[in-house]
N, C-alpha and C positions, 0 to 999 in steps of 0.2 A: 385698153388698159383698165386694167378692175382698179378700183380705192381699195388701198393697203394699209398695214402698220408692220414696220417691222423693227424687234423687239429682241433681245438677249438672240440674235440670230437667227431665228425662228420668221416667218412670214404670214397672218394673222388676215384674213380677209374680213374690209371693214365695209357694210352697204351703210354708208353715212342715211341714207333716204330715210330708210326705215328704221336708222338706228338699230341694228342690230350685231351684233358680234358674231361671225360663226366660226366652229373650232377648226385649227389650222394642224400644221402637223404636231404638236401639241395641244391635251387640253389646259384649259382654264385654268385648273386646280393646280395645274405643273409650274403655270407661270404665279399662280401667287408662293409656291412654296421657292422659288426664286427671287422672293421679294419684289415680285411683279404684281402692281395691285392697280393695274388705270382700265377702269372701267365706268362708263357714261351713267352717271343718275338720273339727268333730265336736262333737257335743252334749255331751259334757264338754269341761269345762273344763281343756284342756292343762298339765298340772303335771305335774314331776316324780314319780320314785317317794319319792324323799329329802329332798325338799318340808320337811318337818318333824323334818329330825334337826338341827337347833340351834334353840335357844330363842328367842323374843321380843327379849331382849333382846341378844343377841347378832346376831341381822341388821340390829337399829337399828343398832348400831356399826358392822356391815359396811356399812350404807347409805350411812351419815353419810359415811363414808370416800372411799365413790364417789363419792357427788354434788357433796363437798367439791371432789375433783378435775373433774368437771365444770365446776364453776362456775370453778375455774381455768382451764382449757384455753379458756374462754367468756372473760376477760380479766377477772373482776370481782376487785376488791379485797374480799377476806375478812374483812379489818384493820377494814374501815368497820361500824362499832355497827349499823346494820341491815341487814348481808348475815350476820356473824359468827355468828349462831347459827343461820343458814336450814338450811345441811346437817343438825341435829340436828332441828329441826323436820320437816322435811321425810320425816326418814328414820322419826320417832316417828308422822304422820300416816298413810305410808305402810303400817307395819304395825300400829298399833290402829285406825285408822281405814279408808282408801280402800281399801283389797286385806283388811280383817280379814275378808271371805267365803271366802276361798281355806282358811282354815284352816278344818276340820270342829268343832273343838270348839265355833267361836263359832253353830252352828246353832242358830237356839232351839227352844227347847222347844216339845213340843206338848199340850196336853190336849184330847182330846175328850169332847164332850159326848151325851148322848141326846136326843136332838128329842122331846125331850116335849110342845112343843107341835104336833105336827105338822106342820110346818109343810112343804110338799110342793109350793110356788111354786119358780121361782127368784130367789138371793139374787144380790145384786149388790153387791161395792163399787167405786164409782166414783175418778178421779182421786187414786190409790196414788202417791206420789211416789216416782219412780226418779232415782238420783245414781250413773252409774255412770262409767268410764271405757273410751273405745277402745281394743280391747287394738294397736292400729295404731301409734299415734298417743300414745300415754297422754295425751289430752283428752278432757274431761264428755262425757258423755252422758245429757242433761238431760229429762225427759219426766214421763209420767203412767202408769200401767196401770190397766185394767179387767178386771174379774178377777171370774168370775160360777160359781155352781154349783148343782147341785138336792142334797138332800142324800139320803143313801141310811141315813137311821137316825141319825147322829150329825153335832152341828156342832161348830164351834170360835171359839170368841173371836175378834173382826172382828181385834183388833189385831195377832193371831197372821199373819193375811193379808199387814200389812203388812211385819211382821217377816222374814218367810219372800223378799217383794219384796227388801229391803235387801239382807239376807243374799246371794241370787246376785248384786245390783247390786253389791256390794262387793268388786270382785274386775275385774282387765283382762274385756271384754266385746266381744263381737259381739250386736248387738241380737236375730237370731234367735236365736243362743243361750239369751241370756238369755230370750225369749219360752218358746222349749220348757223349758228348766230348770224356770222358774215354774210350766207348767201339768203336767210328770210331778210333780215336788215334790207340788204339792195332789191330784193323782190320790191319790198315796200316803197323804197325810196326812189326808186326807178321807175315804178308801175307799170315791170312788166315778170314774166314768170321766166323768159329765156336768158337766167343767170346760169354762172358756172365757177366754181369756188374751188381753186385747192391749195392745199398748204403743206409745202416739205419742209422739216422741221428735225434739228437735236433736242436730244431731251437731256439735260444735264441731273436730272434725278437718274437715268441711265446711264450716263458718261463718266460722272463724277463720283456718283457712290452704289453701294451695290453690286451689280455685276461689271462696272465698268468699262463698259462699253462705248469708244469713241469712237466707232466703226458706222455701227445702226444708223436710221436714219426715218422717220415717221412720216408717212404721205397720205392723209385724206383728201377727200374730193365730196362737192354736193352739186348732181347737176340738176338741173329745173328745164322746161319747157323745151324749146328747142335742142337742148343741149342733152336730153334723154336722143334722140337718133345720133347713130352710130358713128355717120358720115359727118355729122356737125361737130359731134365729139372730138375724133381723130383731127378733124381740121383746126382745133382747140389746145390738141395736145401736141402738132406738127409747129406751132406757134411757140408753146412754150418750150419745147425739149431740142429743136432743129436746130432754133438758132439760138441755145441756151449758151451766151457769156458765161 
């Protein structure tokens, strides 16, 4: 099974490795005059250097302020009991919630463990729930990740798996992004390179506006070490798709 995207109907082959896009049966230039424009800038995550010289609660304020004028320049009446306190809302969601990835301090923690029971299969956790947003578009980006590894001596808490998903989910995203983040991340965090990462995903920047498409459906993959041979692969993806719930 090659890493895919597929987009306004079309099928889009994606080599997450190498980051690179190659043209499917459409070019490039066809999908942006489709108002198709998701394309990888860089495996980090684009933030500034000064990102965090003001506090939490000082960019709620600044938000509040913008969105407040937003919603004006939109025609809405601010007056009315349930619009009046959405800019604050929205602004307090924004930074503890939907984007709190972007900040490093909210990374969790990690503890490893010793494979004391040997265990020398590969682990697998199935359908990880990703809630991210297009960094395009600032709409959901709604999916699952599948997320497998062999361990090299030491493991970690399944939950920590998830945690680690949220965490780059929480923050503006490009799905390949987010695919490589997750699987260097656990390279790191695991210390070892036989990771395997992929993420089936709607993009409601495509479902919801634009070409409107609730059909499509977005599948990256990044595999590492052991998970580059073919036969480890498929046994990877007979795990996830066989006995797919």
């Amino acid at each position: 099974m090659e890493p895919y995207l597929i987009t306004n109907g079309y099928k889009t082959i994606i080599n997450i490795k190498d980051c690179f896009m190659k043209e499917g049966p459409v070019r490039l230039a066809e999908f942006e005059n489709e108002d198709y424009n998701h394309f990888l800038s860089s495996i980090e995550t684009p933030i500034r250097s000064d990102a965090f010289a003001i506090d939490d609660d000082l960019k709620i304020e600044l938000i509040e302020k913008k969105f407040k004028e937003i919603m004006e320049v939109l025609g809405l009446d601010l007056t009315d009991d349930s619009l009046k306190d959405t800019p604050r809302r929205v602004a307090k969601m924004y930074v503890k919630e939907t984007f709190s990835g972007l900040n490093p301090q909210n990374k969790p923690s990690v503890t490893l463990f010793d494979n004391k029971y040997k265990y020398n299969e590969m682990l697998v956790e199935r359908n990880v729930s990703v809630y991210s947003l297009c960094e395009h578009h600032f709409v959901p980006i709604i999916g699952k990740a599948h997320i497998a590894y062999f361990s090299s001596g030491k493991v970690v808490g399944l939950s920590k798996i998830n945690r680690m998903v949220q965490y780059f989910s929480k923050r503006p995203q490009v799905q390949e992004r987010l695919t490589v983040q997750i699987a260097n991340e656990l390279k790191s965090m695991l210390q070892t390179e036989d990771v395997a990462v992929i993420i089936d995903a709607d993009h409601l920047c495509v479902a919801s506006r634009g070409v409107q498409d609730v059909n499509s459906s977005t599948v990256s993959s990044s595999y590492h070490g052991k998970f580059l041979n073919h036969n480890v692969r498929e046994e990877f993806l007979r795990y996830i798709y066989d006995g797919k719930k």
